[in-house]
C-alpha positions, 0 to 999 in steps of 0.5 A: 903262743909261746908263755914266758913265767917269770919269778914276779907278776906285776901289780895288778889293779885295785878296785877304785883303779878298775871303777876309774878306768870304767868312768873313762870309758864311760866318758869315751862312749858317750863321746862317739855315740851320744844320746843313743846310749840309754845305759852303761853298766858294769858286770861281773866281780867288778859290780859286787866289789869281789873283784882281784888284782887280775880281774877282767872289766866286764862293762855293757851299754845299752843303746837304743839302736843296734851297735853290736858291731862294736862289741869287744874285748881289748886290753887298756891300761893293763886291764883286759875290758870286755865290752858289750852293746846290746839294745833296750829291747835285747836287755829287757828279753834278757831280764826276762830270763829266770837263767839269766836276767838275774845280772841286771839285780847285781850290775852297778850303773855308771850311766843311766838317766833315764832309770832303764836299769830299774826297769830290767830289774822290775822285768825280773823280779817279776817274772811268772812261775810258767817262766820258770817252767820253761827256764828250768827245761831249757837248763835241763836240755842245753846247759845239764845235758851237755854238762853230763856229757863233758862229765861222761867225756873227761872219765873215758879220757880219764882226765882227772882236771876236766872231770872236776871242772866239768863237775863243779859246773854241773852241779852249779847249773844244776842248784840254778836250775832247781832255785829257778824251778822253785821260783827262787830265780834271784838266788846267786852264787854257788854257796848261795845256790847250793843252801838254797837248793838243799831247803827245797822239798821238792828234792828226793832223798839223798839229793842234798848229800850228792849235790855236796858231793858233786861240788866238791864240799864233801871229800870223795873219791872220783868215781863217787862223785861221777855215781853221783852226778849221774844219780843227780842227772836221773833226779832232774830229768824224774823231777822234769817229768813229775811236773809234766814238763817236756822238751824237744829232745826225747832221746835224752831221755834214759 
């Protein structure tokens, strides 16, 4: 793909200019598919008003039946949309999720007569503490497992750009995973992540001070914030086993 930079970038979109375009889909969507759409949502920056000038319009609607197939990304009136089907039941099993259940508290419902929102909202706030157990493993052996790898990955190929992303990632799905753990699975955002994470007691000694570290809120060098991350990662894993929980992936233990 060849890139072209120009002196100037045209306007981008303000956000009544994003929910406007959002309405119309809206109306598109009922159009062709009618009483199976039980709800329309809006995601991402766009649902908190946090959203720029260039920001994506992360839409989902919830059907009674499946029309995944129609999911997808495409550009309309500059704005590139990200659109998204999924059925009642898939929302709700992921309004059960402590990782990931949590967008459905943010989301801002543009069509919902039959209040199926509120109910995926009920469904998280509700969730059971040995939910969270299991949330927190599956953090602890997907997500943080393949972070410490991408971290170990970018100093051997002493990319400066991919460490620090890959940090920044690391330490956000870390303070996730230990607010979930905690029973705080509600918590969003990585400052509010990360002052959450540093009031809990379950954390060992210098864990605050490493996670500001490995975020990048306290200035250090490279390799200071690589120790860290990997002193981090041992924490999680000896936080794991002082409560008895356990994977299916043993030899990522050290």
């Amino acid at each position: 793909m060849n890139v072209t930079l120009r002196d100037s970038v045209p306007v981008g979109h303000a956000h009544q200019q994003r929910l406007e375009v959002a309405r119309q889909l809206v109306s598109l969507i009922l159009d062709r598919h009618g009483g199976t759409v039980a709800a329309i949502v809006i995601f991402g920056t766009t649902a908190i008003e946090q959203d720029g000038p260039y920001s994506d319009l992360d839409m989902t609607v919830v059907t009674d039946i499946d029309l995944g197939g129609e999911s997808k990304c495409y550009p309309c009136q500059g704005l590139q949309i990200n659109l998204d089907y999924q059925t009642v039941a898939e929302s709700l099993e992921e309004a059960r999720e402590p990782h990931a259940g949590g967008c459905w508290l943010t989301c801002l419902p543009l069509y919902d007569p039959r209040g199926v929102v509120a109910q995926f909202q009920e469904a998280f706030e509700g969730i059971a503490r040995d939910e969270c157990d299991r949330a927190f493993v599956t953090l602890l052996r997907d997500d943080l497992a393949t972070g410490i790898g991408k971290i170990r990955n970018a100093i051997v190929a002493q990319d400066r750009a991919a460490l620090l992303r890959s940090l920044q990632h690391f330490g956000e799905q870390m303070c996730r995973a230990l607010c979930i753990l905690n029973g705080s699975h509600a918590v969003t955002g990585t400052a509010r992540l990360r002052d959450e994470t540093k009031t809990l007691r379950l954390l060992p000694p210098q864990f605050a001070e490493r996670i500001d570290m490995v975020l990048g809120t306290t200035p250090a060098t490279e390799q200071a914030m690589y120790d860290a991350a990997e002193d981090l990662w041992a924490s999680m894993i000896q936080i794991a086993r002082e409560r008895g929980l356990t994977w299916e992936a043993p030899h990522l233990l050290p």
